[in-house]
C-alpha positions in Angstrom: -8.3 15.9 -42.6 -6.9 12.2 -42.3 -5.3 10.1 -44.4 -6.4 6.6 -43.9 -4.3 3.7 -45.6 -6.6 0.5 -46.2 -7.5 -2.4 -48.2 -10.8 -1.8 -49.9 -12.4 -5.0 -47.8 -11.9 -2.5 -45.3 -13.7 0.6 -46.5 -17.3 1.5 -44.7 -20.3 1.9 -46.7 -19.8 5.7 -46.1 -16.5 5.6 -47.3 -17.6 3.8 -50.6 -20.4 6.4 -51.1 -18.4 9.5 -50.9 -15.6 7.8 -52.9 -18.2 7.2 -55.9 -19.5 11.0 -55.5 -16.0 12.1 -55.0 -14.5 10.3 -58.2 -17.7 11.1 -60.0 -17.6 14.7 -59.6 -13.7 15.2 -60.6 -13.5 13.2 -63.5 -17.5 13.9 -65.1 -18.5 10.7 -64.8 -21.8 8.7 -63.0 -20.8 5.1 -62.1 -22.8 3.5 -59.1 -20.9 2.2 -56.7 -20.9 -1.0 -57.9 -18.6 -0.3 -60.9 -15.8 0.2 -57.9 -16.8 -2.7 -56.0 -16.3 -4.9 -59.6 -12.9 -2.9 -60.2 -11.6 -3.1 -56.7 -12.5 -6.7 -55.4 -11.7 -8.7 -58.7 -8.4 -8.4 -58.1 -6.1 -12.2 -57.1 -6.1 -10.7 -53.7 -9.4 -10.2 -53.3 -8.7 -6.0 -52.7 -6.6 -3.4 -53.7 -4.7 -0.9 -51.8 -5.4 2.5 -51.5 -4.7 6.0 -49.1 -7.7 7.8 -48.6 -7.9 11.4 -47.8 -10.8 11.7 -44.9 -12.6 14.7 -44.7 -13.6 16.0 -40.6 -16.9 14.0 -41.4 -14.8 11.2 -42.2 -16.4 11.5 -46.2 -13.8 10.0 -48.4 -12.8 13.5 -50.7 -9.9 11.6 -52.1 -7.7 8.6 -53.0 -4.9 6.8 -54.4 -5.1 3.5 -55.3 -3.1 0.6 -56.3 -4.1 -2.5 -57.8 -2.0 -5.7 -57.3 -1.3 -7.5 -60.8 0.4 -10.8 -61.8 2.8 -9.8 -64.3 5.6 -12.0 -65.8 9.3 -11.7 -65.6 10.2 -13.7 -68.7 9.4 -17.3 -67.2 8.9 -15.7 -63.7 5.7 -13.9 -62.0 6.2 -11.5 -59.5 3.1 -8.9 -58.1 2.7 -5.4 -59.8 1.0 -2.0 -59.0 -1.1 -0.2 -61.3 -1.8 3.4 -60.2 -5.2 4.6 -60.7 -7.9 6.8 -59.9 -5.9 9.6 -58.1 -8.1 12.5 -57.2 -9.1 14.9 -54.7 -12.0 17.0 -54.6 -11.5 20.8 -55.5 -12.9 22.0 -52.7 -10.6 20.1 -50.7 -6.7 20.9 -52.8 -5.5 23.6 -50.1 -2.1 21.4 -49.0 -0.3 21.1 -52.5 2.1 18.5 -50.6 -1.1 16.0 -50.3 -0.6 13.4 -52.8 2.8 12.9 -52.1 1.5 12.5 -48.3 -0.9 10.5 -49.6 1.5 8.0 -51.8 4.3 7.9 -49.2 1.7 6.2 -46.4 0.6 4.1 -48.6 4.0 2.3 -50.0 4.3 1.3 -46.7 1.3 -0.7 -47.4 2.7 -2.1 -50.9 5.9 -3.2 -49.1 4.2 -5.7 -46.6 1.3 -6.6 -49.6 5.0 -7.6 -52.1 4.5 -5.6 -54.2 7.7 -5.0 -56.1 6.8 -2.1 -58.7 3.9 0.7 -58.9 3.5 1.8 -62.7 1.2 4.8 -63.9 0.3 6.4 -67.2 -0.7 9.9 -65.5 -2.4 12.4 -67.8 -0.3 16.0 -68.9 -1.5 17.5 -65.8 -0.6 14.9 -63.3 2.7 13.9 -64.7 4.7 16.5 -64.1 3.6 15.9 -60.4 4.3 12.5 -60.1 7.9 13.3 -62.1 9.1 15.9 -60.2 7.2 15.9 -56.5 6.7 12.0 -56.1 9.7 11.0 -58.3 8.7 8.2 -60.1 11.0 8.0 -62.9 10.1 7.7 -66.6 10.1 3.8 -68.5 9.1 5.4 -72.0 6.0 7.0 -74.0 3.7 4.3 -75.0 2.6 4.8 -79.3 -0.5 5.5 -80.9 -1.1 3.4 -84.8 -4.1 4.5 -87.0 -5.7 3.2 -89.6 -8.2 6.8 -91.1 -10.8 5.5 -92.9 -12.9 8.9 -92.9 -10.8 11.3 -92.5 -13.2 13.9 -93.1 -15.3 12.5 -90.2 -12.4 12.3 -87.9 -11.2 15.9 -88.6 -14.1 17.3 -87.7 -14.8 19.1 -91.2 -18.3 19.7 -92.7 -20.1 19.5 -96.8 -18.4 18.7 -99.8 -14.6 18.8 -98.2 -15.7 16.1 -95.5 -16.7 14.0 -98.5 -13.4 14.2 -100.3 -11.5 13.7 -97.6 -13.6 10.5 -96.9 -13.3 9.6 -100.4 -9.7 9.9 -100.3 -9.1 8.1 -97.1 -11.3 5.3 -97.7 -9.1 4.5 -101.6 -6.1 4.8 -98.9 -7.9 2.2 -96.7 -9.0 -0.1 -99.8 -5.0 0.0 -101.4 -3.0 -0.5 -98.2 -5.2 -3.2 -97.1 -4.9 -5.3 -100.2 -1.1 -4.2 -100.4 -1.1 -5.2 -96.7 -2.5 -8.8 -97.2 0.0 -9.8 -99.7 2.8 -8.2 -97.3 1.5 -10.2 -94.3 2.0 -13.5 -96.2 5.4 -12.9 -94.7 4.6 -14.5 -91.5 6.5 -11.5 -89.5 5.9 -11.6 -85.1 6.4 -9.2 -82.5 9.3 -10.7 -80.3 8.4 -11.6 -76.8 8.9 -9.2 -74.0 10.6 -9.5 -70.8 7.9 -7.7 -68.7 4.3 -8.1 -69.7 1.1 -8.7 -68.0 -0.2 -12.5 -66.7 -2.9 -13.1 -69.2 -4.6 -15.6 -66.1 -4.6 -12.7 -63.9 -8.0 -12.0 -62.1 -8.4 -8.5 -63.1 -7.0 -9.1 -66.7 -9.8 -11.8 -66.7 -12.6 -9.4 -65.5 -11.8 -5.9 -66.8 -12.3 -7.8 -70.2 -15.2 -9.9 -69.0 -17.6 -6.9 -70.4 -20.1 -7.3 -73.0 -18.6 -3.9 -74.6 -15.4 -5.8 -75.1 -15.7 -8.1 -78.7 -12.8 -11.1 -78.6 -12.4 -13.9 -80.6 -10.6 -17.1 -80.6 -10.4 -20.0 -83.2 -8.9 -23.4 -83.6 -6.1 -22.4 -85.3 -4.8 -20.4 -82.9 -5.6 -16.8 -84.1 -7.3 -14.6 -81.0 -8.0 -11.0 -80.6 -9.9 -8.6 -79.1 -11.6 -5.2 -79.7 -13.8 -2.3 -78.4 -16.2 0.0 -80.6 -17.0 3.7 -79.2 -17.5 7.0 -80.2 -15.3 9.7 -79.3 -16.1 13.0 -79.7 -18.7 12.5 -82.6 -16.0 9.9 -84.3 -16.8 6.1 -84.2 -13.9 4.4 -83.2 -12.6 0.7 -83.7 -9.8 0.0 -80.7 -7.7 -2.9 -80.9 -6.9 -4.2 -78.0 -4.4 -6.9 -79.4 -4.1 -9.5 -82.0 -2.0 -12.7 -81.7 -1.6 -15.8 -83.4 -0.6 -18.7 -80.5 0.0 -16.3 -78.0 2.3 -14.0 -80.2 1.5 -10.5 -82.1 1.6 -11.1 -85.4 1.1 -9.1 -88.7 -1.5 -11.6 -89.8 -3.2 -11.4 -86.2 -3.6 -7.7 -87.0 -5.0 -8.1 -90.6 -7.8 -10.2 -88.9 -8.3 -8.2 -86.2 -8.7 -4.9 -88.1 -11.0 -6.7 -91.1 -13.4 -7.6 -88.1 -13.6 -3.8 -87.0 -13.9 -2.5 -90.3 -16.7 -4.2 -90.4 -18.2 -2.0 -87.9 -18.4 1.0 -90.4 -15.7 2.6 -88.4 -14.4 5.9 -88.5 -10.6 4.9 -87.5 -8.6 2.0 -86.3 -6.8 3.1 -83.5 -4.3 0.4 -81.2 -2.3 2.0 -78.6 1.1 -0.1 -77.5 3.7 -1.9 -79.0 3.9 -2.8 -82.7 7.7 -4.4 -82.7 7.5 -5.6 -86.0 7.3 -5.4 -89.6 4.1 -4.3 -91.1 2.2 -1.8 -93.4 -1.0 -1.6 -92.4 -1.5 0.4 -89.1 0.6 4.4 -89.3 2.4 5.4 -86.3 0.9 8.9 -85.4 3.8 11.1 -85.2 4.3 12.5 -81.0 2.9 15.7 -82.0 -0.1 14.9 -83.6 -0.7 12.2 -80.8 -4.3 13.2 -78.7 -2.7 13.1 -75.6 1.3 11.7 -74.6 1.1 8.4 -72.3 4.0 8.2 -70.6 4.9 5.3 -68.5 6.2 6.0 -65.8 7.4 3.4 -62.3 8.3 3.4 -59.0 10.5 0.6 -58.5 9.9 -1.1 -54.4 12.0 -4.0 -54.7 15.5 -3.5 -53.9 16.6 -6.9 -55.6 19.1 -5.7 -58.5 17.1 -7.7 -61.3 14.0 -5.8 -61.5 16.1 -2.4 -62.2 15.7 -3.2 -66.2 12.1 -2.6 -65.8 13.1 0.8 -66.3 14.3 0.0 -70.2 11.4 0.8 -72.1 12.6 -1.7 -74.3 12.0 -4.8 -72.3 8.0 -3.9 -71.8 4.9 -5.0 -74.0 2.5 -2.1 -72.5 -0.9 -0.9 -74.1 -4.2 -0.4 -73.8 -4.9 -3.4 -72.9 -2.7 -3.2 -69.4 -4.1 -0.3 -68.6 -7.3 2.2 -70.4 -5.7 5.1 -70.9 -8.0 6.4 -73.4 
């Protein structure tokens, strides 16, 4: 087998066939080809950067990939790396040592493209490996906030307790929304974040160029954005974000969550940073969460004034950087 570092401009047709059979059989999925072509060619460089793991045939059986972001730096933008897609095909897992092969040809790569910082949120599995073997170190564990409007529905229960528990949930809804609108007269804001991602970025601009993806923006300033799906049996409402003039706000957030309630959801879910006050969303407690997202970075740059990027504190991070779900 052969690892072959590239830009995606540089991949063959085979190599983009076995890639989409590859990444389809791992991770349970069926996306044409197309859906990487959109994902990896939308980016501001035109490509993003990957290491590929070659079979004898020269079939692609693995990758890692890196897409180049504009993020900002306070007033400054510098390039960032989000790590996705990491995957090799079972058949093909007899060196354990791979990845970490795999990522350490390709940084040489990042280093000549700029870019100054690769970030990840790897799933339970994969992070212990990225911790430990490829050493990227942790920035912080990014928060899940519900709103349970059938809670019956979202537990998973059945007859006349499903119903209460729906009942129950949905007087919860009713009060705390109502309580929450006369709280949000308040006017409170997030503050602004030192690291956070360039909202004229090409592949910000794309990923949520999809129909499935429902944003609005008015005159007055007030924009957000929201997806509707169905996980496991439960109709979900995800809020992406909710601003008024380019900052979070508590009143963005009532608007945002009237909209997708109504959708006749089963839960309000937003997953990222809610630094400020509010009463409307509840912060799911880290064991109760679905699934932990840790954040985690390997810094390139050697310049001194990206090292608070590891300060969990200075990053607005969610879903909409990055789908995690």
């Amino acid at each position: 087998m052969e690892i072959k570092v590239c830009r995606s401009i540089e991949w063959s047709n085979i190599e983009w066939e076995t890639y989409r059979f590859g990444f389809n059989e791992v991770f349970h999925r069926d996306f044409p080809t197309s859906y990487f072509k959109e994902k990896y060619l939308s980016v501001f460089k035109g490509y993003a950067c990957h290491a590929l793991l070659l079979s004898d045939k020269g079939d692609a059986v693995g990758g890692v990939t890196v897409i180049p972001c504009f993020y900002n730096r306070n007033e400054d933008t510098f390039v960032n790396g989000l790590a996705v897609d990491v995957f090799i095909r079972e058949a093909y897992r007899i060196d354990p040592l791979m990845l970490l092969r795999m990522y350490k040809k390709l940084k040489n790569l990042l280093e000549e493209e700029g870019i100054v910082a690769v970030i990840a949120v790897p799933n339970a599995i994969a992070y212990p490996y990225w911790k430990s073997i490829i050493k990227l170190k942790d920035i912080g564990n990014i928060s899940y906030w519900v709103l349970p409007v059938n809670a019956g529905n979202i537990l998973g229960k059945k007859g006349c307790f499903k119903s209460i528990l729906n009942f129950s949930s949905q007087c919860y809804c009713f009060i705390i929304y109502f309580f929450s609108m006369i709280c949000s007269l308040s006017g409170t804001k997030d503050k602004v974040y030192k690291y956070n991602i360039c909202k004229f970025d090409p592949y910000f601009i794309e990923k949520f160029n999809n129909k499935s993806y429902i944003k609005c923006h008015d005159a007055a300033g007030l924009s957000y954005m929201y997806k509707i799906e169905y996980e496991n049996g439960v109709k979900t409402g995800y809020l992406l974000d909710a601003e008024n003039e380019n900052v979070r706000t508590f009143r963005a957030f009532m608007e945002a969550v009237k909209a997708i309630l109504n959708n006749n959801v089963d839960i309000v879910l937003y997953v990222g940073k809610v630094g400020f006050f509010q009463t409307l969303l509840l912060r799911v407690p880290r064991r109760f969460e679905p699934k932990l997202l840790p954040l985690i970075c390997d810094l390139i740059s050697k310049d001194e004034k990206y090292s608070d990027m590891l300060d969990y504190k200075n990053w607005d991070f969610g879903l909409k950087n990055y789908d995690v779900r």
